[in-house]
py3Dmol code that shows the C-alpha trace and the ligand (Angstrom):
import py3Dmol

protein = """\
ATOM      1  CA  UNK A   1    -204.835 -33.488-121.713  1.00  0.00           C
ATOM      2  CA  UNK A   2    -201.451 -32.423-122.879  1.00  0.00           C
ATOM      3  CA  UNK A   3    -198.190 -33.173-120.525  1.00  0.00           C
ATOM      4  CA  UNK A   4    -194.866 -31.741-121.614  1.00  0.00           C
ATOM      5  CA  UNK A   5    -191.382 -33.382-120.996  1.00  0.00           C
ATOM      6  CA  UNK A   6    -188.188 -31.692-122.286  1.00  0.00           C
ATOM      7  CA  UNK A   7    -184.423 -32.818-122.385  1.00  0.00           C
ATOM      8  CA  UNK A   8    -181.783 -30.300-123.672  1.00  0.00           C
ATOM      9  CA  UNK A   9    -183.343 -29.426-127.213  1.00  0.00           C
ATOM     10  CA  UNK A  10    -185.883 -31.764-127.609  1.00  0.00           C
ATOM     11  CA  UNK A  11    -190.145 -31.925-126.700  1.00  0.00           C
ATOM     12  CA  UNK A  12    -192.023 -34.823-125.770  1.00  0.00           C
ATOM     13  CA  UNK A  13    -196.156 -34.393-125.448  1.00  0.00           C
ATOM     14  CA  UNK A  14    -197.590 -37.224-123.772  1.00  0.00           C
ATOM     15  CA  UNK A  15    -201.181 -36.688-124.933  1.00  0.00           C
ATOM     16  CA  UNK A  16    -204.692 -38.171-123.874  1.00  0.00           C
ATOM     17  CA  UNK A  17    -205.140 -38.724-127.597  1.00  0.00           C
ATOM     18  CA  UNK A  18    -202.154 -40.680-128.317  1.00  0.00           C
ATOM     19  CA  UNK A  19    -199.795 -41.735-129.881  1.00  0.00           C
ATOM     20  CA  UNK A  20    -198.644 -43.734-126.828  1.00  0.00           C
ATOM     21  CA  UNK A  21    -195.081 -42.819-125.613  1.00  0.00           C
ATOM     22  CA  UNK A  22    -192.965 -45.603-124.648  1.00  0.00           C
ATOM     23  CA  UNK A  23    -190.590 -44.456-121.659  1.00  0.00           C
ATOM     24  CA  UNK A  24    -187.625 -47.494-121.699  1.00  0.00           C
ATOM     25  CA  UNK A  25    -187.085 -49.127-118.760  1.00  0.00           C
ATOM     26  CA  UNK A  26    -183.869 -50.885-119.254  1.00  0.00           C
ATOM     27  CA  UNK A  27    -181.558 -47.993-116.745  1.00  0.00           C
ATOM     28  CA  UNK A  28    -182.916 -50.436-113.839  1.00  0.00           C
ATOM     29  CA  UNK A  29    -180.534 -52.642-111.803  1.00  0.00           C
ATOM     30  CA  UNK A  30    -183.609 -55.364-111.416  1.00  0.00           C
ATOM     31  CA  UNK A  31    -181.600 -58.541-112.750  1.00  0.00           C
ATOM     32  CA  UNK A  32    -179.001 -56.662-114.601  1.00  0.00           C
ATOM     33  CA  UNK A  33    -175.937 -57.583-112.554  1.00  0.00           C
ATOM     34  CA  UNK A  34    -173.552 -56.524-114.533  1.00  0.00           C
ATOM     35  CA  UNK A  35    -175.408 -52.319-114.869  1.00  0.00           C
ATOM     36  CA  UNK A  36    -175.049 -52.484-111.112  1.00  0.00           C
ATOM     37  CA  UNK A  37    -171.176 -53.588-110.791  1.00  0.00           C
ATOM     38  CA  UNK A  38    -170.139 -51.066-113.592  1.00  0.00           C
ATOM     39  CA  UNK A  39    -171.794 -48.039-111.682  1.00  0.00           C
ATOM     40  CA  UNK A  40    -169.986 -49.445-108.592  1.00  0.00           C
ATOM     41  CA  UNK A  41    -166.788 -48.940-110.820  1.00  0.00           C
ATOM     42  CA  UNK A  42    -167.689 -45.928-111.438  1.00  0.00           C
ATOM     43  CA  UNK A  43    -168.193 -46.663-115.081  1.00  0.00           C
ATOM     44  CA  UNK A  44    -170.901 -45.329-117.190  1.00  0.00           C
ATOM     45  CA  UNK A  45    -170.627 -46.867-120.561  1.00  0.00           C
ATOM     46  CA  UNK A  46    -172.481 -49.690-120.019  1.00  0.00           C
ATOM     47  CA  UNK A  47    -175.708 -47.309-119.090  1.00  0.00           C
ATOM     48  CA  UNK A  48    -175.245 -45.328-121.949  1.00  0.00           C
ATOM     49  CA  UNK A  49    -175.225 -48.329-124.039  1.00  0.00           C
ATOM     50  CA  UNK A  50    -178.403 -49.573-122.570  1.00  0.00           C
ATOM     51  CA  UNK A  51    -179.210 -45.675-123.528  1.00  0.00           C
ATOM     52  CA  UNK A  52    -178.606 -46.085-126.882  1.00  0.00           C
ATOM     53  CA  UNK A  53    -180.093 -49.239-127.738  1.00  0.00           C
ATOM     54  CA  UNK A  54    -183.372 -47.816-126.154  1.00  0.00           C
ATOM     55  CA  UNK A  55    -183.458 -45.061-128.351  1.00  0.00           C
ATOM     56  CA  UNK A  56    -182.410 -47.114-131.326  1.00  0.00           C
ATOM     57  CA  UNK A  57    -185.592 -48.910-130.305  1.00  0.00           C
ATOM     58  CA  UNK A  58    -187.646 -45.576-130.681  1.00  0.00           C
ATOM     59  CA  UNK A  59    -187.868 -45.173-127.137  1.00  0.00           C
ATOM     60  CA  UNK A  60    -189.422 -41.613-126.854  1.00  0.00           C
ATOM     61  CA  UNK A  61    -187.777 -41.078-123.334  1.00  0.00           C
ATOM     62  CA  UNK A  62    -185.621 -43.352-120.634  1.00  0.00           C
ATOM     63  CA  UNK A  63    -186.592 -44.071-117.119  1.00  0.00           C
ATOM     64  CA  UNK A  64    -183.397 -44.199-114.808  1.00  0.00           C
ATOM     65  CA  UNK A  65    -183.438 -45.978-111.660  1.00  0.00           C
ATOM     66  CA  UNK A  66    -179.985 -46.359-110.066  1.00  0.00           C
ATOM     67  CA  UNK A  67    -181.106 -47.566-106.716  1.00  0.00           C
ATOM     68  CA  UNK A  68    -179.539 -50.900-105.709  1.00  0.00           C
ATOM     69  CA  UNK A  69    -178.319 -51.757-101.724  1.00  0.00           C
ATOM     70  CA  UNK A  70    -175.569 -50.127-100.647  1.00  0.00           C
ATOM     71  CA  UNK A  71    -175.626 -47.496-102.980  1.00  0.00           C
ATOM     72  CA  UNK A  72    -175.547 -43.519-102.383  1.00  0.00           C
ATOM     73  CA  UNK A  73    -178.095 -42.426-104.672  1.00  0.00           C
ATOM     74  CA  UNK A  74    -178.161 -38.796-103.629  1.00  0.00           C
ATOM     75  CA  UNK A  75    -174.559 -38.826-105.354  1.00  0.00           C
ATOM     76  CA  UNK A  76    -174.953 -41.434-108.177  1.00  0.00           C
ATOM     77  CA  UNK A  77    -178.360 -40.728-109.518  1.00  0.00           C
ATOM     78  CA  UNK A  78    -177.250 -36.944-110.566  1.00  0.00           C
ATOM     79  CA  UNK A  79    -174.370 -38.610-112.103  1.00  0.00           C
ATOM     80  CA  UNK A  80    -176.375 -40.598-114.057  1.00  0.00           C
ATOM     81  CA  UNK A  81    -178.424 -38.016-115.357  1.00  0.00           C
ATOM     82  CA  UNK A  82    -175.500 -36.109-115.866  1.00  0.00           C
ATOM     83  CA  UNK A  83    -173.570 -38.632-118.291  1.00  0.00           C
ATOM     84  CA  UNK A  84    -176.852 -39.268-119.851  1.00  0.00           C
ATOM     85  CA  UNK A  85    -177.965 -35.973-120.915  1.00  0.00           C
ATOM     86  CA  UNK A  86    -174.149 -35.492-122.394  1.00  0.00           C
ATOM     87  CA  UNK A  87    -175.088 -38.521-124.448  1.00  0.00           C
ATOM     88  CA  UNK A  88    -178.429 -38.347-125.329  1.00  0.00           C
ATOM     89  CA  UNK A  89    -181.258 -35.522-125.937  1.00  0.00           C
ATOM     90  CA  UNK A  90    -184.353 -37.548-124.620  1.00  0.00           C
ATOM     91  CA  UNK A  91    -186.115 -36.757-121.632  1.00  0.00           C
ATOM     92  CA  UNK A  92    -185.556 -38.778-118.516  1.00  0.00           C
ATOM     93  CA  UNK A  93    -187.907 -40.354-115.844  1.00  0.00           C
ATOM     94  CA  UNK A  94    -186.213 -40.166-112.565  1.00  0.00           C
ATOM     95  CA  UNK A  95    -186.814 -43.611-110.789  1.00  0.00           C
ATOM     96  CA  UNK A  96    -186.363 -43.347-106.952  1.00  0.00           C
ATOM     97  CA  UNK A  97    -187.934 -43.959-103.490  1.00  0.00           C
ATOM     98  CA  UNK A  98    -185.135 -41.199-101.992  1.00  0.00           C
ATOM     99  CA  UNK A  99    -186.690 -37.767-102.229  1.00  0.00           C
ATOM    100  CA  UNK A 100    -183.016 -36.173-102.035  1.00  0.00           C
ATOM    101  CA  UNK A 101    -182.060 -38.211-104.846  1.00  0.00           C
ATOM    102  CA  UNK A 102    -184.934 -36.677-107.073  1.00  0.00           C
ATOM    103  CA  UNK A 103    -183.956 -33.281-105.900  1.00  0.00           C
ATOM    104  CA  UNK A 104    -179.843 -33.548-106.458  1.00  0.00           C
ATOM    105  CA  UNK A 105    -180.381 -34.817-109.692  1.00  0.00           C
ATOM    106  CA  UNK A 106    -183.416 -32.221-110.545  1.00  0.00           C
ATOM    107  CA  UNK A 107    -179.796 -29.797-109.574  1.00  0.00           C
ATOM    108  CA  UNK A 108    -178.600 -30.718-112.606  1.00  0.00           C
ATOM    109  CA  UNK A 109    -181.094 -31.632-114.890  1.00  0.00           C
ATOM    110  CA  UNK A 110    -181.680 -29.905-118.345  1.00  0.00           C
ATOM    111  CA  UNK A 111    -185.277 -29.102-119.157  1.00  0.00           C
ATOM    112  CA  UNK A 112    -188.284 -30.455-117.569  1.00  0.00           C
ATOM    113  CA  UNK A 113    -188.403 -34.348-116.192  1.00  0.00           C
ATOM    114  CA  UNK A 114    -190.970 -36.554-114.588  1.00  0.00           C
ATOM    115  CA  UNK A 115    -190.619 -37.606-111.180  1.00  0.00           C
ATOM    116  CA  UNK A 116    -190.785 -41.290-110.928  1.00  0.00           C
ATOM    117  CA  UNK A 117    -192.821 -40.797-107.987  1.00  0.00           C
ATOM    118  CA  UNK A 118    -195.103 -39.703-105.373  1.00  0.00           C
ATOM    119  CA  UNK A 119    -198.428 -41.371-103.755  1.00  0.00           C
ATOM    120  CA  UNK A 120    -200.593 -40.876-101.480  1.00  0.00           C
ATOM    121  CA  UNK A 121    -199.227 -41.332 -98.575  1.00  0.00           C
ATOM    122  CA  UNK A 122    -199.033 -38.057 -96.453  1.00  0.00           C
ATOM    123  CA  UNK A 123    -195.055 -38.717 -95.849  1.00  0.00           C
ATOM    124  CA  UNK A 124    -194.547 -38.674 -99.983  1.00  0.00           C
ATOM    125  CA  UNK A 125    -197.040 -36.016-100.871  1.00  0.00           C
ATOM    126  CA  UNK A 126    -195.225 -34.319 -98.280  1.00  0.00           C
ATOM    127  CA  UNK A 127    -191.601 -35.096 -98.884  1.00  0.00           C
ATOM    128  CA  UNK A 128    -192.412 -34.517-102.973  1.00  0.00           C
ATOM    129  CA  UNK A 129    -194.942 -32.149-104.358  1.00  0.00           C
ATOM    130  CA  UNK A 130    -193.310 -29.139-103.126  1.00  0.00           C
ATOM    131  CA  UNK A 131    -189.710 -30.645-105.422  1.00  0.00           C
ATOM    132  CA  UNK A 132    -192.028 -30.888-107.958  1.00  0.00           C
ATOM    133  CA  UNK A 133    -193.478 -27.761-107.857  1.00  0.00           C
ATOM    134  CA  UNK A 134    -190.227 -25.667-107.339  1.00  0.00           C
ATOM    135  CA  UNK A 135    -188.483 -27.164-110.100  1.00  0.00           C
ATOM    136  CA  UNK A 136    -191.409 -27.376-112.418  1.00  0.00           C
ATOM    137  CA  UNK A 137    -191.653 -30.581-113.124  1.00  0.00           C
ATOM    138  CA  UNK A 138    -194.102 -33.959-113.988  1.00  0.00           C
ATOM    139  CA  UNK A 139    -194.776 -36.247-111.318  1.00  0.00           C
ATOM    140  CA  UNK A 140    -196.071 -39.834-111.323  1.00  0.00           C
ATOM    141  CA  UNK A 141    -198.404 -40.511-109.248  1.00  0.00           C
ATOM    142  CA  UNK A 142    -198.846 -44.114-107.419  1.00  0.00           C
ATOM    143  CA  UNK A 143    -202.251 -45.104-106.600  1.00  0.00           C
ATOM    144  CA  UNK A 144    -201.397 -46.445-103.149  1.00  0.00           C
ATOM    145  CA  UNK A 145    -201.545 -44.837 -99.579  1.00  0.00           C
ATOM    146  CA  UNK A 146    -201.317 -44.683 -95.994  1.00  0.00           C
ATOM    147  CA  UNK A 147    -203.620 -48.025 -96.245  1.00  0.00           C
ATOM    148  CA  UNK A 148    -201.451 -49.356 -98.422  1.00  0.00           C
ATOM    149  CA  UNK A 149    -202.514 -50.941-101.670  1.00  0.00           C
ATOM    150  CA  UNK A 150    -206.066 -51.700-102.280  1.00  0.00           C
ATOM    151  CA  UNK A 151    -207.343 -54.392-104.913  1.00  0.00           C
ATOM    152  CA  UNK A 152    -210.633 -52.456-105.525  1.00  0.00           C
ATOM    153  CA  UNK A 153    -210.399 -49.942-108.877  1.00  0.00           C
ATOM    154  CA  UNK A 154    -212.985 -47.351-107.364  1.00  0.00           C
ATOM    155  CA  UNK A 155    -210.450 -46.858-104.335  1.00  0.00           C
ATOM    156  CA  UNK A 156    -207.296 -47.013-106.401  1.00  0.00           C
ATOM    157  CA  UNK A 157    -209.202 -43.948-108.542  1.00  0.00           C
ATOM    158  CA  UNK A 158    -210.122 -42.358-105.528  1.00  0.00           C
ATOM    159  CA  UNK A 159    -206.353 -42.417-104.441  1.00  0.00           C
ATOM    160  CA  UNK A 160    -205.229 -40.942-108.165  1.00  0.00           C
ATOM    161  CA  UNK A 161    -207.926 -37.828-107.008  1.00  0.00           C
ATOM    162  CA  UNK A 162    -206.596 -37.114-103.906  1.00  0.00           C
ATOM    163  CA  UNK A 163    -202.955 -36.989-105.389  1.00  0.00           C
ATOM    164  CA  UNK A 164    -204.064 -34.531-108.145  1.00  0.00           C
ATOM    165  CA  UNK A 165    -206.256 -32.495-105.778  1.00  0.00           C
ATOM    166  CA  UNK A 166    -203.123 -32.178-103.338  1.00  0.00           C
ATOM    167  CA  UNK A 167    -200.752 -31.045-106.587  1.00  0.00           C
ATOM    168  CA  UNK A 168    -203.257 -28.838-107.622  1.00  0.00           C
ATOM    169  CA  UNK A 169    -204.035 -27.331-104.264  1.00  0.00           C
ATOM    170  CA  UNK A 170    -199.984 -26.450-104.385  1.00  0.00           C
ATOM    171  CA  UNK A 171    -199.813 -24.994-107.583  1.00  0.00           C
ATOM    172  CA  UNK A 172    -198.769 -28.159-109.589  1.00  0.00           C
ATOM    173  CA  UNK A 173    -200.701 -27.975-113.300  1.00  0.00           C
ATOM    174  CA  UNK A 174    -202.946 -31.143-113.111  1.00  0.00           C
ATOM    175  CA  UNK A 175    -201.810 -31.978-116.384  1.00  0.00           C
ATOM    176  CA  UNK A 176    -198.180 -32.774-115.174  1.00  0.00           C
ATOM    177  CA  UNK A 177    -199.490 -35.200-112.655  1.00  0.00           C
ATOM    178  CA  UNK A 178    -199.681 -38.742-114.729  1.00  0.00           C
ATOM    179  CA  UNK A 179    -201.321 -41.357-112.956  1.00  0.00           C
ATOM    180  CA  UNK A 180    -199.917 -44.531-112.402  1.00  0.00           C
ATOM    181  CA  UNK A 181    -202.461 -47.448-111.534  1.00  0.00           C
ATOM    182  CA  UNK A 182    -200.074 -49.736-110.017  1.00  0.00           C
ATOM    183  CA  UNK A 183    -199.346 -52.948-112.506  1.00  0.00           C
ATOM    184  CA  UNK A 184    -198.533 -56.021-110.649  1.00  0.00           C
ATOM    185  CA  UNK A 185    -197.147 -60.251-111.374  1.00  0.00           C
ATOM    186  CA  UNK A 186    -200.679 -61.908-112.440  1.00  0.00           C
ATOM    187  CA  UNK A 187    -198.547 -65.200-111.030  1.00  0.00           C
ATOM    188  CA  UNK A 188    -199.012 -64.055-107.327  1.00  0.00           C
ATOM    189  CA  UNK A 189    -202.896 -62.519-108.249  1.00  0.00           C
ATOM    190  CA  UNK A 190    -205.186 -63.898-110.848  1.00  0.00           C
ATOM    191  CA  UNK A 191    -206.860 -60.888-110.824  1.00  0.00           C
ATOM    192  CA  UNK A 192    -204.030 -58.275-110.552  1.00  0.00           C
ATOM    193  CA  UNK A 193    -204.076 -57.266-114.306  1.00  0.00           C
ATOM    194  CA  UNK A 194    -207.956 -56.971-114.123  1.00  0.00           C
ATOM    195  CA  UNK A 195    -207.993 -54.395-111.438  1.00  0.00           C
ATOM    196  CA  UNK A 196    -204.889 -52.446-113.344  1.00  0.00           C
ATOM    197  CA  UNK A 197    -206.811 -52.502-116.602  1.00  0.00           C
ATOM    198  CA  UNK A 198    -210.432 -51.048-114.785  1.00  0.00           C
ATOM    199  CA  UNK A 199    -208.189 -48.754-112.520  1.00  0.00           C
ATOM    200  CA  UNK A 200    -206.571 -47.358-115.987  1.00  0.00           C
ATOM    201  CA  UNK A 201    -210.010 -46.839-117.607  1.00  0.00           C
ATOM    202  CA  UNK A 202    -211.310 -45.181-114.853  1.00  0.00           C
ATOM    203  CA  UNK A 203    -208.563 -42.874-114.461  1.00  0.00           C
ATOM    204  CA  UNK A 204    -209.060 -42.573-118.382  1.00  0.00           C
ATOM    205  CA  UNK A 205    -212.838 -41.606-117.786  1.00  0.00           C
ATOM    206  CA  UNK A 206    -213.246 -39.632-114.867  1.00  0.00           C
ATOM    207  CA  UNK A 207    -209.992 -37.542-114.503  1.00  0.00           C
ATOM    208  CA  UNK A 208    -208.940 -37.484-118.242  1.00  0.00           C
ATOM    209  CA  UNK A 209    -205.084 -37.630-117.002  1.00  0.00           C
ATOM    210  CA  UNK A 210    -202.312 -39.465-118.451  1.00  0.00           C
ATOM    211  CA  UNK A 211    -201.415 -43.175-117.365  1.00  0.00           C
ATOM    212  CA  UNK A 212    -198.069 -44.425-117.100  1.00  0.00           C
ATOM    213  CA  UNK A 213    -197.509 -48.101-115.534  1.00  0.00           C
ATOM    214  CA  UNK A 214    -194.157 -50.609-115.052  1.00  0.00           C
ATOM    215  CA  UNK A 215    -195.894 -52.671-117.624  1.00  0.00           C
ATOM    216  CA  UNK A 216    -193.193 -55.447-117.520  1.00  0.00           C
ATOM    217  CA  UNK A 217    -193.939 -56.075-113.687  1.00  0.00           C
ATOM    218  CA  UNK A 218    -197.289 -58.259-114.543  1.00  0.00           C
ATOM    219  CA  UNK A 219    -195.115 -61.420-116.306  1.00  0.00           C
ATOM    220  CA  UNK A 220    -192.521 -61.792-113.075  1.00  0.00           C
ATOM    221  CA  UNK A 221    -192.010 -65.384-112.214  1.00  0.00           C
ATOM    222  CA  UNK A 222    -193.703 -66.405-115.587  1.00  0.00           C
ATOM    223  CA  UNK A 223    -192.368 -67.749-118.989  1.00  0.00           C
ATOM    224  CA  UNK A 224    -193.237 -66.114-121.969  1.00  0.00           C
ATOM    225  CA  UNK A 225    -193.275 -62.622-120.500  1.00  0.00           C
ATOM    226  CA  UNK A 226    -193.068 -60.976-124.116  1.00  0.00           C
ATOM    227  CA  UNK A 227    -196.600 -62.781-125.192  1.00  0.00           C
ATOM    228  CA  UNK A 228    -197.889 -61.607-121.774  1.00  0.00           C
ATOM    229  CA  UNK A 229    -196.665 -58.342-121.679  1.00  0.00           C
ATOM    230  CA  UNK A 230    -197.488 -57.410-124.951  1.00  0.00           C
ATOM    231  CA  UNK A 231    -201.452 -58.397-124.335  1.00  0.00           C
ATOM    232  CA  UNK A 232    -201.557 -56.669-121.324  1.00  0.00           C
ATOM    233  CA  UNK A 233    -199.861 -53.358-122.939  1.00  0.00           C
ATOM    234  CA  UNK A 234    -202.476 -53.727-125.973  1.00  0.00           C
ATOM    235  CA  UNK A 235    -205.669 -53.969-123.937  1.00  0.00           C
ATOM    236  CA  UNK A 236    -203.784 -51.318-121.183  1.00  0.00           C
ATOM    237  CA  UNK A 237    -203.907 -49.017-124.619  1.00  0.00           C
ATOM    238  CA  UNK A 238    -207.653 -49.747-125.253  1.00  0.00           C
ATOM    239  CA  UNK A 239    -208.094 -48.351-121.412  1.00  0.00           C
ATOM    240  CA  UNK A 240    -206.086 -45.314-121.679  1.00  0.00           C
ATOM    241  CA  UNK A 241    -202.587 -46.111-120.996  1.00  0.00           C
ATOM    242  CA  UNK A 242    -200.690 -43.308-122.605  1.00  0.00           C
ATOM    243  CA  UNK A 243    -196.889 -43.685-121.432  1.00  0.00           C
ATOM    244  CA  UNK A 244    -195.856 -46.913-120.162  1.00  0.00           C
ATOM    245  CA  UNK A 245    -192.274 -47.357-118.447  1.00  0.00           C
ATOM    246  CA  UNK A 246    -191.602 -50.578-120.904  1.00  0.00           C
ATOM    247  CA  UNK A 247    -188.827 -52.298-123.035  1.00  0.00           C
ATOM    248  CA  UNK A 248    -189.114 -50.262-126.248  1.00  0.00           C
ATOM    249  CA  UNK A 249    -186.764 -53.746-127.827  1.00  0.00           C
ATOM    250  CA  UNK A 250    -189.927 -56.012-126.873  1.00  0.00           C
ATOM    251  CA  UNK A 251    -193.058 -53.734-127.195  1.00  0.00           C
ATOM    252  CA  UNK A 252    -193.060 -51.230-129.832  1.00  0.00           C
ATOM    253  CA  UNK A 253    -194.167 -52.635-132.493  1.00  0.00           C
ATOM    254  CA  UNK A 254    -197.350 -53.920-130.468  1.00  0.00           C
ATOM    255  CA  UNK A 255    -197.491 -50.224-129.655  1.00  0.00           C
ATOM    256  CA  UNK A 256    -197.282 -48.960-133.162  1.00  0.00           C
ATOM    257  CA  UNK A 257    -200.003 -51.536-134.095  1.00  0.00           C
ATOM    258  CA  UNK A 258    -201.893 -50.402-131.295  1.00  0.00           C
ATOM    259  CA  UNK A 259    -201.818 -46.784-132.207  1.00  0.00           C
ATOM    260  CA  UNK A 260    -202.491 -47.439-136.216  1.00  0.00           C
ATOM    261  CA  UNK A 261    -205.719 -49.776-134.859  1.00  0.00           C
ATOM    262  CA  UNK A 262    -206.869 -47.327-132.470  1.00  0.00           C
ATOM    263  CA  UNK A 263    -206.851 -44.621-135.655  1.00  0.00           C
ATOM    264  CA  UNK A 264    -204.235 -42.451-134.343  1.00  0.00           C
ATOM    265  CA  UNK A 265    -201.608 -42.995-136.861  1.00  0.00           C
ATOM    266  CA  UNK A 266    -202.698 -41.270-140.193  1.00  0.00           C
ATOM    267  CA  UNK A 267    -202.017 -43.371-143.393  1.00  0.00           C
ATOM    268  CA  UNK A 268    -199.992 -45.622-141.067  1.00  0.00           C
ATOM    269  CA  UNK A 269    -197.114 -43.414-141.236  1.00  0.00           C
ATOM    270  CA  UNK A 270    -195.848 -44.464-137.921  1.00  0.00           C
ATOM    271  CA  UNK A 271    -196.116 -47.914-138.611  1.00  0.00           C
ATOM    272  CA  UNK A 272    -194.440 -48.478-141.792  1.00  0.00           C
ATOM    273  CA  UNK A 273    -191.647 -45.909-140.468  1.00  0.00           C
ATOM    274  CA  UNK A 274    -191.367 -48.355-137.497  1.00  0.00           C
ATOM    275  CA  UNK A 275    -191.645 -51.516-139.695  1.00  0.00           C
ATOM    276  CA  UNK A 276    -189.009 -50.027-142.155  1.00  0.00           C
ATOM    277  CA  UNK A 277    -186.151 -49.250-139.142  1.00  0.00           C
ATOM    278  CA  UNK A 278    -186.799 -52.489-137.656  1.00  0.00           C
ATOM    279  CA  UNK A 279    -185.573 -53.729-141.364  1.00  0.00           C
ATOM    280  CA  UNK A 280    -182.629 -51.545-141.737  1.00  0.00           C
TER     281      UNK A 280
END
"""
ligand_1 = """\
32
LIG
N -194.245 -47.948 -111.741
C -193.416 -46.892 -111.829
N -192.090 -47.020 -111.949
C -191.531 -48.274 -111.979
C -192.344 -49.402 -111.893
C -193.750 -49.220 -111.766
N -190.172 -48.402 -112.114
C -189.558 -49.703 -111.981
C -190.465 -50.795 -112.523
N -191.775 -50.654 -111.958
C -190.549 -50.696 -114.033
N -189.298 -51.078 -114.611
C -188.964 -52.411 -114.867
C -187.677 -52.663 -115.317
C -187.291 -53.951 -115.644
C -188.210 -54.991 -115.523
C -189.494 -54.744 -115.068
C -189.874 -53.440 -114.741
C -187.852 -56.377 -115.906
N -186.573 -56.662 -116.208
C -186.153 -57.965 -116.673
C -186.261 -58.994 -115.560
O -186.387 -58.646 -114.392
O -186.225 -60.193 -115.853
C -184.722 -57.944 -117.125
C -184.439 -57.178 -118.348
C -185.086 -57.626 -119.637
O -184.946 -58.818 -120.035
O -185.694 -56.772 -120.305
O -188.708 -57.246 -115.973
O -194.538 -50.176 -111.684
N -193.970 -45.673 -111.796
"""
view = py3Dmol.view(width=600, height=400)
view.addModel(protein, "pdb")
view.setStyle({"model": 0}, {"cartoon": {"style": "trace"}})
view.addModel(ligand_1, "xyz")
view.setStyle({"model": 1}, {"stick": {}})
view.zoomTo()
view.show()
């Protein structure tokens, strides 16, 4: 299964068969004080920095998430993607709860994006399929609904079918509906990354779609988070993670050795390539 992302001139295929894409996460006001008071100023070099470094990083696409309180996101996130796609030529992941957010900035948008997201609650399948469909975008899909969020994997898949029957049923390509299994802190839940990584394989197994997932959530409130995120993203690989929303500065090269060990990096072209930037 083949899903297509564009930005201005450039392609991105998130494929079933790898090589993982790494969408970078770093656009995100989560601890990042000062990427929240420069938007207030109206100031967008600071995002485009975090842009750049991202991409310096080989990340193969940005996720932007602009939402912080007291913010207008209808206005702001199209500005974002606005000064972004000036800047850069990657495709972007827009990260927002606000369906009129997603659609302002889908206004402006060059190309075709993923929506960062729906689920399965009727309100959201409601409120965003039909944006995705009329712009012809991707969508991620959440594996949570009206019952909120369930800790057993066959339920969770069950969720991931109704979301892809409902796009399908409106004319949405089932491969632009990626699947996201919900990753959450293994400090509140022993067992939280063990129900992501079954969840993940049997998305992998019985739908065949692409997986996306905040990877970095699982370490909150935990030292270390690099040694623990970088586990969980190996072993999320193994399942059938395709395009994790991740630091590209922290996890790539896990994700290059992933890809090479999985045999989907020929001669270990990738690898070396990756080995040699990280040098220069
Ligand atoms: N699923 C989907 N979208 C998502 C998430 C998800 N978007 C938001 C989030 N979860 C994924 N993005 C992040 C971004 C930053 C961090 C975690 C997840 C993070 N930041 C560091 C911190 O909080 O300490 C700060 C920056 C750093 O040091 O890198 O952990 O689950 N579909």
């Amino acid at each position: 299964m083949k899903t297509i992302l564009r930005s201005r001139t450039k392609e991105v295929i998130i494929s079933t068969d790898g090589p993982v894409i790494v969408i970078g996460e770093c656009i995100n006001p989560t601890r990042r004080k000062k990427l929240v008071s420069t938007l207030q100023e109206g100031n967008y070099e600071f995002m485009l920095e975090l842009a750049d470094s991202q991409i310096k990083a080989m990340a193969d696409m940005l996720d932007v998430n602009v939402g912080f309180p007291g913010v207008d996101d209808v206005k702001l996130l199209p500005e974002a993607v606005r000064h972004l796609q000036s800047h850069c030529d990657v495709p972007l992941c827009l990260d927002s709860p606000n369906p009129r957010a997603i659609e302002a900035a889908l206004k402006v948008i060059d190309g075709k994006c993923l929506i960062n997201s729906v689920n399965g609650e009727e309100k959201s399948l409601s409120a965003i399929l039909p944006i995705v469909r009329e712009y012809g975008a991707a969508v991620i899909g959440l594996v949570m609904d009206d019952e909120g969020i369930t800790h057993d994997p066959l339920k969770r898949l069950s969720v991931a079918e109704k979301i892809v029957n409902r796009a399908v049923q409106m004319g949405i390509h089932e491969e632009d509906v990626i699947i996201d299994p919900l990753a959450m802190a293994v400090s509140a839940d022993p067992r939280a990354c063990v129900v992501t990584l079954e969840t993940i394989k049997l998305v992998h197994d019985k739908l065949g779609l692409n997986i996306t997932q905040g990877a970095s959530n699982i370490s909150f409130g935990l030292p270390d988070r690099e040694t623990l995120n970088i586990a969980h993203m190996v072993l999320s690989i193994y399942n059938g993670l395709t395009c994790p929303i991740a630091n590209p500065e922290k996890i790539m090269a896990a994700v290059r050795a992933a890809d090479l060990i999985l045999g989907r990096d020929d001669f270990a072209m990738r690898f070396i390539e990756f080995s040699q930037t990280k040098l220069s």
